[in-house]
VEXLOBA-384290 format. One line per field, with one value per residue: residue in three letters; x, y, z of N, C-alpha, C in turn. Coordinates in pm, 1 decimal, decimal comma, padded with zeros to 6 digits. Each point is the difference from the previous one (the first is absolute). Last residue first. Example, Ala and Ser with C-alpha at 12.3 -4.5 7.8 and 13.67 -1.06 7.14 Angstrom:
// residues 2
aa <- (Ser;Ala)
n.X <- (01285,0;00029,0)
n.Y <- (-00225,0;-00572,0)
n.Z <- (00708,0;-00007,0)
ca.X <- (00082,0;-00089,0)
ca.Y <- (00119,0;00119,0)
ca.Z <- (00006,0;00000,0)
c.X <- (-00077,0;00090,0)
c.Y <- (00109,0;00120,0)
c.Z <- (00073,0;00000,0)
END
This chain:
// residues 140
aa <- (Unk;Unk;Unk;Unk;Unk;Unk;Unk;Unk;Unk;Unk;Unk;Unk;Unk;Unk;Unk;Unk;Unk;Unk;Unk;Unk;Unk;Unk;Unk;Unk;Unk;Unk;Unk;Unk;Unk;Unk;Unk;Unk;Unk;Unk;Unk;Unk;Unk;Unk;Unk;Unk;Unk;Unk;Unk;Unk;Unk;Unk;Unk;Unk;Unk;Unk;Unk;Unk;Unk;Unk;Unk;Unk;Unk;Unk;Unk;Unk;Unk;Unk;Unk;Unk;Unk;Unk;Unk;Unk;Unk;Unk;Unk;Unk;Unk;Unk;Unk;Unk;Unk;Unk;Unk;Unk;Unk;Unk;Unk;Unk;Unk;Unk;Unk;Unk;Unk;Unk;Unk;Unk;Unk;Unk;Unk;Unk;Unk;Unk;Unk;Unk;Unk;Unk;Unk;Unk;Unk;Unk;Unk;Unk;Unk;Unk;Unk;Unk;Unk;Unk;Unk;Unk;Unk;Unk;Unk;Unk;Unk;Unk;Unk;Unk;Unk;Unk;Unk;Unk;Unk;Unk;Unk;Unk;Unk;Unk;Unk;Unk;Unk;Unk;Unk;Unk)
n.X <- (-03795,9;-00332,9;-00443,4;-00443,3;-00227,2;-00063,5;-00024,7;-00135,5;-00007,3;00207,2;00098,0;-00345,8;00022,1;00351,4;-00060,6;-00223,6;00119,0;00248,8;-00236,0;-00249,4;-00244,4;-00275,6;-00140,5;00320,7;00153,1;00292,4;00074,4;-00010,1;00080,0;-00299,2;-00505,8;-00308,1;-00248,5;00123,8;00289,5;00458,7;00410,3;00159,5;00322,7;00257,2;00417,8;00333,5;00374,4;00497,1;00379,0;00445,9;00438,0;00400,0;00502,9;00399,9;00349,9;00110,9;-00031,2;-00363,4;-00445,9;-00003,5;00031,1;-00046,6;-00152,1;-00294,0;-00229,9;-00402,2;-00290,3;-00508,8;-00475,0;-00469,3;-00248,5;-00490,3;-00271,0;-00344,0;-00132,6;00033,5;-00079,3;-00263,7;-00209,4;-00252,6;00012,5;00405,8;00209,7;-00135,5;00219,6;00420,1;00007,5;00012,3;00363,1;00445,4;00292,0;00324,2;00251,0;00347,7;00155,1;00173,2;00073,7;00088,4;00092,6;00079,9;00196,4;00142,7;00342,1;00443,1;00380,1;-00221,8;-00278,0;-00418,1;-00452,8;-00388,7;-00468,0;-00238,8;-00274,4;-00096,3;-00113,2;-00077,9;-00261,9;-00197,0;-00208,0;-00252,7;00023,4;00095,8;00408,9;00310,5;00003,1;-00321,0;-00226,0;-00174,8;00088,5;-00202,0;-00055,8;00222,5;00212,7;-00123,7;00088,5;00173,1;00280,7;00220,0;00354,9;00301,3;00388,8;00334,1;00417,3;00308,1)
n.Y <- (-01112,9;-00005,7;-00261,2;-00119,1;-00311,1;-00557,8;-00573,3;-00473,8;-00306,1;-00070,1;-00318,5;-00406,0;-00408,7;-00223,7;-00037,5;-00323,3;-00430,4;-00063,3;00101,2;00278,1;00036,6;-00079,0;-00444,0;-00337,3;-00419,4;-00346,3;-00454,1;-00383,6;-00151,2;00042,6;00157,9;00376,5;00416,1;00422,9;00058,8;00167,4;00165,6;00340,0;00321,6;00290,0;00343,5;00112,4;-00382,4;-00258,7;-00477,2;-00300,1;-00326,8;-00191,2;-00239,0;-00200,5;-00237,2;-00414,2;-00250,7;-00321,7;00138,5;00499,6;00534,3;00476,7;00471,2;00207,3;00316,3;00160,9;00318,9;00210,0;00091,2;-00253,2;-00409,4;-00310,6;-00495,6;-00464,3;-00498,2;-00431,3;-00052,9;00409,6;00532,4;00366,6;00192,7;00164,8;00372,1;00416,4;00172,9;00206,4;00482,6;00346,7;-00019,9;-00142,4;-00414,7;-00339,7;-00449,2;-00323,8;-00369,4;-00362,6;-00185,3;-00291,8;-00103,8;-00166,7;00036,5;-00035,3;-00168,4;-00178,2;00139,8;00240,0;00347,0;00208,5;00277,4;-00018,5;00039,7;-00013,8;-00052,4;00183,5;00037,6;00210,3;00223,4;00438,9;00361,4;00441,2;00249,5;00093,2;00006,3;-00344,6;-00217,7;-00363,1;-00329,1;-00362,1;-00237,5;-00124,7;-00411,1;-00213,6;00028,5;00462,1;00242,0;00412,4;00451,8;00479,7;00492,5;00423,4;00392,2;00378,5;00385,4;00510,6)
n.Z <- (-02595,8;00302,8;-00171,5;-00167,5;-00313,0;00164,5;00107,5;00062,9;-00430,8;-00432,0;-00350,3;-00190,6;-00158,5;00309,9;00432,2;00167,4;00117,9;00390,6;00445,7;00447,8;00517,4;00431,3;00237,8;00247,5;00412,6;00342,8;00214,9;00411,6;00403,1;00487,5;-00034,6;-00123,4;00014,1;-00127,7;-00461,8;-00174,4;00274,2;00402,8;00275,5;00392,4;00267,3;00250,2;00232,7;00082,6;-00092,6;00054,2;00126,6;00390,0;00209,4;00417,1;00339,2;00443,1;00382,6;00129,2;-00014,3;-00289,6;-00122,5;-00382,5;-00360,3;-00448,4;-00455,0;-00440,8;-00427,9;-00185,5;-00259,1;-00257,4;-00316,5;-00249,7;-00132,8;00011,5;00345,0;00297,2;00496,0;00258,8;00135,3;00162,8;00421,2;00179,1;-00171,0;00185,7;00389,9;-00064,8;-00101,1;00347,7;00303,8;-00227,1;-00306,3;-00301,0;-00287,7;-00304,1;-00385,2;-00383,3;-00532,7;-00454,0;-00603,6;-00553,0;-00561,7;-00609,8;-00419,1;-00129,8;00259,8;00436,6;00273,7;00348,4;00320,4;00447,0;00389,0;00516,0;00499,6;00552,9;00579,9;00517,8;00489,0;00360,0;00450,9;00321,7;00482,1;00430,4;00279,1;-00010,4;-00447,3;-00361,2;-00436,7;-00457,2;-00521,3;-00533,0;-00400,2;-00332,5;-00421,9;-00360,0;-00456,4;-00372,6;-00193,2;00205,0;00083,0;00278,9;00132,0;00137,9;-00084,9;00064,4)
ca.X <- (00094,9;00054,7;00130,1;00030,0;00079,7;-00038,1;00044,4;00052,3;-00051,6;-00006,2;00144,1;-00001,5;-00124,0;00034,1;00071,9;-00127,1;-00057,6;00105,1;00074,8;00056,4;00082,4;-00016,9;-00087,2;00001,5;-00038,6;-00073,8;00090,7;-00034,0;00108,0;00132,0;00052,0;00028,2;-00052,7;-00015,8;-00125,5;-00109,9;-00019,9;-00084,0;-00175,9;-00007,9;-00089,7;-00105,2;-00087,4;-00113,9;-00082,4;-00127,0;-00032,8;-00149,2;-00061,2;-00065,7;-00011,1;00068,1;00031,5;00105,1;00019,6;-00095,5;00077,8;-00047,2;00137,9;-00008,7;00110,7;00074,7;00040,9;00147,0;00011,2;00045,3;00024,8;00110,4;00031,0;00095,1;-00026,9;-00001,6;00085,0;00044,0;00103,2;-00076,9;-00133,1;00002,0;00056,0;-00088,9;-00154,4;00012,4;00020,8;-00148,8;-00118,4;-00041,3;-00128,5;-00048,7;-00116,9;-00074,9;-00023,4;-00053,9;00027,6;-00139,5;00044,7;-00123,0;-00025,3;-00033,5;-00152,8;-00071,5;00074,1;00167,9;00026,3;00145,5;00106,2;00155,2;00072,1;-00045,9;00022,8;-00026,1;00084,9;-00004,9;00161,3;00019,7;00130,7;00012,6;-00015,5;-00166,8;-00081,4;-00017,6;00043,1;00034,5;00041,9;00014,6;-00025,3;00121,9;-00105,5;-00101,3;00013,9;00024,9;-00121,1;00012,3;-00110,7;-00039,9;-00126,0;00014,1;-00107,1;-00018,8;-00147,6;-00008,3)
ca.Y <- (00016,1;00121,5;00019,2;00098,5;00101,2;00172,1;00141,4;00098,7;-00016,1;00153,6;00021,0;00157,7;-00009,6;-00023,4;00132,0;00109,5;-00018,1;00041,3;-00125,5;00002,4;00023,6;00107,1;00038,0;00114,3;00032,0;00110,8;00092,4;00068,6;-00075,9;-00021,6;-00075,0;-00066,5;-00151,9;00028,3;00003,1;-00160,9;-00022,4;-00122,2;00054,0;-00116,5;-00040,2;00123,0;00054,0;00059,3;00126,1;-00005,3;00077,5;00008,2;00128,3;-00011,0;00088,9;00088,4;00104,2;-00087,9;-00070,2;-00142,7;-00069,5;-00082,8;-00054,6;00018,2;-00108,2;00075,3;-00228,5;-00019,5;-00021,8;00093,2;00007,3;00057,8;00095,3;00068,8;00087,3;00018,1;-00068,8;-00178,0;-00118,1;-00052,1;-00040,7;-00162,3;-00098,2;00015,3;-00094,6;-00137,6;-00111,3;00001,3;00057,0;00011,4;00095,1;00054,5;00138,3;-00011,6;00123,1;00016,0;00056,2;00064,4;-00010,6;00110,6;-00106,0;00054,1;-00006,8;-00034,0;00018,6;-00074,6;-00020,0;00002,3;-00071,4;00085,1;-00036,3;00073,1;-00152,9;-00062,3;-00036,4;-00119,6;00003,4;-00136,4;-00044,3;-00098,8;00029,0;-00037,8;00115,3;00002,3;00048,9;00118,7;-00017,6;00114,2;-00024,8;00087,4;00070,3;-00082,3;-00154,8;-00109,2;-00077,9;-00130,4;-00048,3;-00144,4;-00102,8;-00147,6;-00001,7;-00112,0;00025,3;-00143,9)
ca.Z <- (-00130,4;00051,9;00084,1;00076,4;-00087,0;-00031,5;-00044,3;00122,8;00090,7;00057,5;00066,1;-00007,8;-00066,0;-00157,2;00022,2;-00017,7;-00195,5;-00111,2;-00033,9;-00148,7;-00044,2;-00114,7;-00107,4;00000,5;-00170,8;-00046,6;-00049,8;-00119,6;-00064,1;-00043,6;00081,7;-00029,5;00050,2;00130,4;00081,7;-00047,1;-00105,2;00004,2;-00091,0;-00033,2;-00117,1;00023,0;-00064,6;00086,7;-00081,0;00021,9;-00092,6;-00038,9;-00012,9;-00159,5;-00007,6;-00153,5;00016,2;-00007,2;00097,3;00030,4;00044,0;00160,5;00053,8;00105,4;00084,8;00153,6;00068,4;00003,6;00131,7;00012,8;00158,2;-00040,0;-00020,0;-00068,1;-00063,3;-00167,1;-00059,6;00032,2;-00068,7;-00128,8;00036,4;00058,8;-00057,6;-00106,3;00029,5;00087,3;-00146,3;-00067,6;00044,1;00148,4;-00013,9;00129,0;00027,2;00132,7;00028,4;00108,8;00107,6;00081,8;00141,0;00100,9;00157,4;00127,8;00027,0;-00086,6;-00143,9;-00030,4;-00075,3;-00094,3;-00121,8;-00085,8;-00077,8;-00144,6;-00078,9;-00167,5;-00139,8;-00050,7;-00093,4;-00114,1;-00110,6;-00037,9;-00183,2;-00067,6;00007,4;00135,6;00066,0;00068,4;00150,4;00087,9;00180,6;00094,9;00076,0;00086,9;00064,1;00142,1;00076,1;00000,1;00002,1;-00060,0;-00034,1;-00052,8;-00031,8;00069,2;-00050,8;00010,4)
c.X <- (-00016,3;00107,4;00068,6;00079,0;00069,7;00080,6;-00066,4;00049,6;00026,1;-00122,9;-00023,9;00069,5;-00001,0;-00125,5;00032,8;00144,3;-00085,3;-00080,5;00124,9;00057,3;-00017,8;00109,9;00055,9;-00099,6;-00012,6;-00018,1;-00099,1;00046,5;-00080,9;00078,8;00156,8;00054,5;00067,2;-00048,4;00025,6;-00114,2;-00083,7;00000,0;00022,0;-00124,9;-00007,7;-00101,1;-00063,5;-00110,4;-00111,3;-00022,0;-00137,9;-00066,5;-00178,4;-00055,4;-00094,3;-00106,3;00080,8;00139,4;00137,3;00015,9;-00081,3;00110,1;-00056,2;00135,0;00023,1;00125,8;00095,3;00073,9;00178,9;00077,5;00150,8;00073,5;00095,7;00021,2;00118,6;-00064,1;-00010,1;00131,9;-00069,0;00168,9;-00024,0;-00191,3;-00036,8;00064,8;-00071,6;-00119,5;00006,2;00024,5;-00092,1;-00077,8;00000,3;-00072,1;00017,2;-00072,9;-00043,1;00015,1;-00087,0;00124,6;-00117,1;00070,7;-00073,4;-00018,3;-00003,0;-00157,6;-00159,6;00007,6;00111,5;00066,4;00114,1;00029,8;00163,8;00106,6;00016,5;00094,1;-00082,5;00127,8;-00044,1;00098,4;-00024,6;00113,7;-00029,3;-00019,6;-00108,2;-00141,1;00019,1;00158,6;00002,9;00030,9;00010,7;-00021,5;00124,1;-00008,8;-00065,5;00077,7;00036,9;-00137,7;00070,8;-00121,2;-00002,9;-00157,8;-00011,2;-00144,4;-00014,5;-00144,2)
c.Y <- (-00068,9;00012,6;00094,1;-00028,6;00151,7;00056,1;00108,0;00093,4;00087,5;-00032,5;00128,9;00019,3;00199,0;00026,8;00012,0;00121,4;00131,7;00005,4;00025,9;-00104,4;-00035,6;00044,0;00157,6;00039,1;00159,3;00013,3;00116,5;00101,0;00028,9;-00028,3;00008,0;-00101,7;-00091,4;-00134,2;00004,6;00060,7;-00093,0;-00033,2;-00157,0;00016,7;-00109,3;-00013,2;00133,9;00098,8;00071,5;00132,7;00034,2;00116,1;-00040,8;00108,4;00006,5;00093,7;00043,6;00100,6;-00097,0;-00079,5;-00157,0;-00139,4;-00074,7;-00128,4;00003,7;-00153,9;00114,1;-00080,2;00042,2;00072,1;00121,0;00112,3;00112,6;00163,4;00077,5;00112,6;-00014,2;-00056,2;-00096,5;-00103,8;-00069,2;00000,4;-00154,9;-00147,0;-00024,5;-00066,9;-00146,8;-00114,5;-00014,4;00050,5;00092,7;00121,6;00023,7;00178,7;00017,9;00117,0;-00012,1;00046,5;00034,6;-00073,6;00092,7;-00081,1;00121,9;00018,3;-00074,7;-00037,2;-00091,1;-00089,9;-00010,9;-00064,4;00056,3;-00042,5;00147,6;-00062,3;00042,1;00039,0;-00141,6;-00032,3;-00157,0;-00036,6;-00153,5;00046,2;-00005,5;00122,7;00025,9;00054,4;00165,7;-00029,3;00095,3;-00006,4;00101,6;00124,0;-00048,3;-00103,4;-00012,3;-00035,7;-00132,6;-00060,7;-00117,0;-00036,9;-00165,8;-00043,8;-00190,7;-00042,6)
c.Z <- (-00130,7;-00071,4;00017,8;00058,2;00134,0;-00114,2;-00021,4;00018,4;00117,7;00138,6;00121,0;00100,9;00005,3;-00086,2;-00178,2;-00014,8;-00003,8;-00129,0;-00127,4;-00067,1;-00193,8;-00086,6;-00041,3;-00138,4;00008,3;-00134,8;-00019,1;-00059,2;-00159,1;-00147,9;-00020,2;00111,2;-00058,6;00068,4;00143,5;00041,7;-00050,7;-00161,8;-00034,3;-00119,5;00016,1;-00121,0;00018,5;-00102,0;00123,9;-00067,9;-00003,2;-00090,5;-00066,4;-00034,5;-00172,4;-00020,9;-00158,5;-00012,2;00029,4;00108,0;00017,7;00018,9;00159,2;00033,2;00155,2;00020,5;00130,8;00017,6;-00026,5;00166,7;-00029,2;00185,3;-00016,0;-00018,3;-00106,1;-00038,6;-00151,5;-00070,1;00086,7;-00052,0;-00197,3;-00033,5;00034,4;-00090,1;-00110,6;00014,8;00043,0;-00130,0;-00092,1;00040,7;00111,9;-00002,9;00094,7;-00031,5;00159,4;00084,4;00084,3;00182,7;00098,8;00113,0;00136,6;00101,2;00129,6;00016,8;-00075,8;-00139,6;00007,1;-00072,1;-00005,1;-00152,6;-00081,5;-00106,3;-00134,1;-00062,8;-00105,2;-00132,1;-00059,8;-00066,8;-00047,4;-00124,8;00021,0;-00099,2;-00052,9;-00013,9;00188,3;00057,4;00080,1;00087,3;00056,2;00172,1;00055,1;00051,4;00103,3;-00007,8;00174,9;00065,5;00009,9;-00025,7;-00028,4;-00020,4;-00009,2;-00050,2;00057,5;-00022,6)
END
């Protein structure tokens, strides 16, 4: 059995810590990630709402540098958790429990800025010389 899950999206707001009775720490916020899809005449962008949860060491590392509209990427499992509401119907709760968080974009960028990427390969340098990055010492 295999329970994996990546996402890249944005904060929706600051991650909120809290403690455990036993004094883990535990966070938990939203990313904002986009969905395509397609109707009979044109594309169309859906935006999911993703719940997080963070725990101990990643938790703090989450509530001390996310804000709101950051961009990142959030590696992890979806767990379903079965609870009873106040109004006693019976719900379930879809949440991604993180074991990866990597921060995307500059490091001083402000909220909601799109990451630039100086080192990456553009297409007009890849098309000018095809063999860019290529070893003659491949293994096959």
């Amino acid at each position: 059995m295999f329970n994996r899950v990546i996402l890249i999206g944005r904060t929706t707001a600051a991650p909120q810590m809290r403690y455990t009775q036993s004094g883990k720490p535990v966070c938990s916020f939203s990313i904002a990630v986009n969905r395509n899809r397609k109707s009979s005449d044109s594309a169309q962008q859906d935006v999911d709402f993703i719940d997080i949860v963070a725990w101990q060491n990643l938790a703090e590392v989450c509530t001390k540098y996310l804000e709101k509209g950051k961009l990142v990427c959030i590696e992890g499992r979806l767990q379903v958790r079965s609870y009873t509401a106040n109004d006693g119907s019976k719900r379930k709760a879809y949440e991604v429990v993180a074991s990866d968080m990597q921060m995307l974009g500059p490091r001083n960028a402000p909220a909601g800025d799109v990451p630039v990427q100086n080192d990456a390969v553009s297409d007009s340098e890849f098309a000018q010389d095809p063999s860019f990055g290529m070893s003659d010492d491949l293994p096959f």
